[in-house]
N, C-alpha and C positions, 0 to 999 in steps of 0.2 A: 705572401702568406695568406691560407686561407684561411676566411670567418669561420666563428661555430655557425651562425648564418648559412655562406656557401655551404659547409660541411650538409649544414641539418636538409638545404634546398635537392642537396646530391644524394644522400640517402632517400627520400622520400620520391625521388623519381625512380632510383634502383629497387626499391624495397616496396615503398608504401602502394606508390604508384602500379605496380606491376602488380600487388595481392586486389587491388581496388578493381583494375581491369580485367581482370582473372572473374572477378563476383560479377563486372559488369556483361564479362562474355555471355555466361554463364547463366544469368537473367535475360540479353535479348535471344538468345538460343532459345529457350523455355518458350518465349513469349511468342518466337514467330514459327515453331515449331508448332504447339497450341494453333493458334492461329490457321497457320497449311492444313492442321490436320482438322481445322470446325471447319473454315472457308473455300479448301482446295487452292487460292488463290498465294502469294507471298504476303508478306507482312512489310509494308513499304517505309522506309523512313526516310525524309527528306532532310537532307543536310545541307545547312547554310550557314556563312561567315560574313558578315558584315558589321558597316563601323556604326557609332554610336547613330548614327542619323541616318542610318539606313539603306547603306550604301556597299555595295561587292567591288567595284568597280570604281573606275574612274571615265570621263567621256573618249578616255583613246583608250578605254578598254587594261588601263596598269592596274595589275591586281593584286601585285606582291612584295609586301606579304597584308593582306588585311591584320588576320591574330597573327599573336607570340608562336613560336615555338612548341611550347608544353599544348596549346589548343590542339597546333596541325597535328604532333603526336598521336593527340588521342586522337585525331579522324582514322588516321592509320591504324590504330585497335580497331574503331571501328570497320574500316575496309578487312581488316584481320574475322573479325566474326561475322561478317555478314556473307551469304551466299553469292551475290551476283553485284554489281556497281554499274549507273545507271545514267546517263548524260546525253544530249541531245546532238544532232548534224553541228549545230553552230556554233559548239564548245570544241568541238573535234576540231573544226578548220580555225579555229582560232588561235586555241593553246598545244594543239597537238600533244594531250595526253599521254601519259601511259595507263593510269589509274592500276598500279602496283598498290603493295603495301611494302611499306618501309619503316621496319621497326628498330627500336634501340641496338638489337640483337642479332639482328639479322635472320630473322626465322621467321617472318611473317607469312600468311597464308592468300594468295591471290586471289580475289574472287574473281569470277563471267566478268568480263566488262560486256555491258548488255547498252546500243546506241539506236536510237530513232532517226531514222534517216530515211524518209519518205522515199527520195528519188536514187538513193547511194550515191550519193557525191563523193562519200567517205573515198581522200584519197587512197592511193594503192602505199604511197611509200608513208604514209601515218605511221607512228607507233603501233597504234593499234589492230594494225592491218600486219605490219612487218613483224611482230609478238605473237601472232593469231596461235602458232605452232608450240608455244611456251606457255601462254599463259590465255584460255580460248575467248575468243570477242564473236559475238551473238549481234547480228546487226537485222532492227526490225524494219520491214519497209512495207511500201503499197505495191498494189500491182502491175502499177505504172511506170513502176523502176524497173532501166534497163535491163534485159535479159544477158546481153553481152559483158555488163559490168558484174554480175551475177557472179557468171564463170569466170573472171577474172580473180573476182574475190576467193572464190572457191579453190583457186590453187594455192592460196596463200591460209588455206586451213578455217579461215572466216565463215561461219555459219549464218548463212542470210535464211530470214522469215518473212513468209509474203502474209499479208495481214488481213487483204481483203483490196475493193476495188475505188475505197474512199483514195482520194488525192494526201490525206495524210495516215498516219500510222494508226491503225485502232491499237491503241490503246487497251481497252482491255481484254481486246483476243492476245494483246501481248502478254500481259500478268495472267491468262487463263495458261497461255502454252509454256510459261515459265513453272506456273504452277503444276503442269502434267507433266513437267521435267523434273519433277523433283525440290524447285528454288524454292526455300522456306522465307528469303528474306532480300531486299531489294535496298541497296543505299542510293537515292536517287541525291547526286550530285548536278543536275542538270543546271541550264543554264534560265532565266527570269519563266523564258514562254514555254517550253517544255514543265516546269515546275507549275504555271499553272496549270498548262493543260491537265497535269493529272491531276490537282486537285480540282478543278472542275468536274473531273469524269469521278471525281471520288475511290482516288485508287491510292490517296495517303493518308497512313495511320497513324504515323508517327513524326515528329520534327524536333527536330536537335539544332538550335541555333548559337553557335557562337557571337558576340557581340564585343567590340573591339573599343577602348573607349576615346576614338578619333572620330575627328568631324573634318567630314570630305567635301561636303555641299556638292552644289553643280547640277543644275537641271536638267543637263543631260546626263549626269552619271547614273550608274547599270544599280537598280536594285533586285534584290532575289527569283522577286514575282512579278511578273508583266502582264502580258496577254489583257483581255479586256477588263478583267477584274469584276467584282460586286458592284452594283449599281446603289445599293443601301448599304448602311454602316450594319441596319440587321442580318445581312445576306452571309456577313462577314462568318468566318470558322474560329470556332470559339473550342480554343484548347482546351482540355482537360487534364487533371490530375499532372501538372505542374511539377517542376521539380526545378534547383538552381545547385549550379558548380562554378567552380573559381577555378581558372586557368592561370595564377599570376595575378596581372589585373584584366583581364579578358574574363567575360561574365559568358557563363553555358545555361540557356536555359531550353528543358526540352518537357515538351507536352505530347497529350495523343488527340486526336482529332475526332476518335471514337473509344470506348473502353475496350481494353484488350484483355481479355479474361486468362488472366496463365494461374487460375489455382484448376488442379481436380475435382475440387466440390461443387 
């Protein structure tokens, strides 16, 4: 039998849930549209899911599932509005993605899956290499990456970007030529060192964290942000204009890293 409970939980995913996400489109639309059109550049928002202590990860790399259900949903809205999805070489050979979106309904909207991949390691039989034709995968690299893996990629519909002559990805000739393509908005799902790099080069605006209320410990388990990090606690990035959502019992909280001006005035 079911509760008025269940009943009331199953409406508000059908109904409530889906008018709320509809206003949330609708708003990051606004915002990173705005944005493209002051900065030329995407409007970035870094997404990340970890447990109460800090953690994505476990040390052999299990990761699933950090959050509930009702969280990953809403990531998949999110992948639904946003223009492009964004992750690094050593998420690719780890989890062998698809980065689809997968909604209730079955009607979700696929963004670029857009990867940094300095040397293209990116295997040939990936997801996202074998998808290139359905759903297009944009892979940025230096110019030290093979020429022969290039064309290899290139028949499987894969758009490679040469970036420059550094040994890794610049970075922001990447977000420049996303931006000259059109990409008003970038979901970076990346992996700890990828997510710092960009926020060291200051190419994210926005962070959406899920927070799971399990404690993982483990001094080697994988948290969001790695790379060499701030040296001062002042050096630190200091969120603004805050906001908190309830997944369940999985706590959302999302800030910007700079103000993002989406009125006309």
């Amino acid at each position: 039998m079911t509760s008025h409970t269940d009943l009331d939980q199953f409406v508000y995913r059908l109904v409530i849930k889906e008018e709320v996400s509809i206003v949330e489109h609708e708003n990051a639309r606004a915002e990173s549209v705005k944005y493209h059109k002051r900065t030329g550049l995407p409007l970035v928002t870094l997404k990340t899911a970890m447990t109460l202590d800090g953690k994505i990860a476990t040390s052999t790399g299990d990761s699933k599932w950090v959050t509930n259900e009702s969280s990953r949903e809403d990531v998949h809205y999110m992948r639904h509005w946003h223009d492009a999805i964004m992750v690094g070489i050593g998420t690719v050979l780890k989890d062998r993605p698809k980065l689809t979106t997968r909604l209730p309904h079955g009607e979700g909207k696929n963004p670029i899956r857009i990867v940094a991949d300095s040397l293209l390691r990116i295997p040939l039989d990936t997801p996202l290499v074998t998808t290139a034709t359905e759903t297009p995968t944009w892979v940025f690299c230096s110019d030290q990456a093979d020429k022969e893996k290039e064309l290899q990629l290139l028949k499987y519909d894969v758009k490679v970007v040469r970036t420059g002559s550094d040994e890794h990805v610049d970075l922001k000739s990447a977000m420049k030529y996303l931006g000259e393509k059109g990409v008003t908005s970038v979901l970076l799902e990346g992996g700890g060192q990828l997510n710092w790099s960009m926020i060291e080069a200051s190419l994210v605006q926005k962070v959406v964290t899920f927070i799971a209320p399990k404690l993982l410990g483990g001094e080697e388990s994988i948290t969001p942000i790695s790379g060499e990090g701030f040296d001062r606690m002042t050096d630190a990035v200091q969120l603004k204009n805050i906001s908190v959502q309830k997944f369940g019992e999985d706590v959302c909280i999302t800030g910007y890293v700079q103000d993002i001006q989406i009125s006309d005035k």
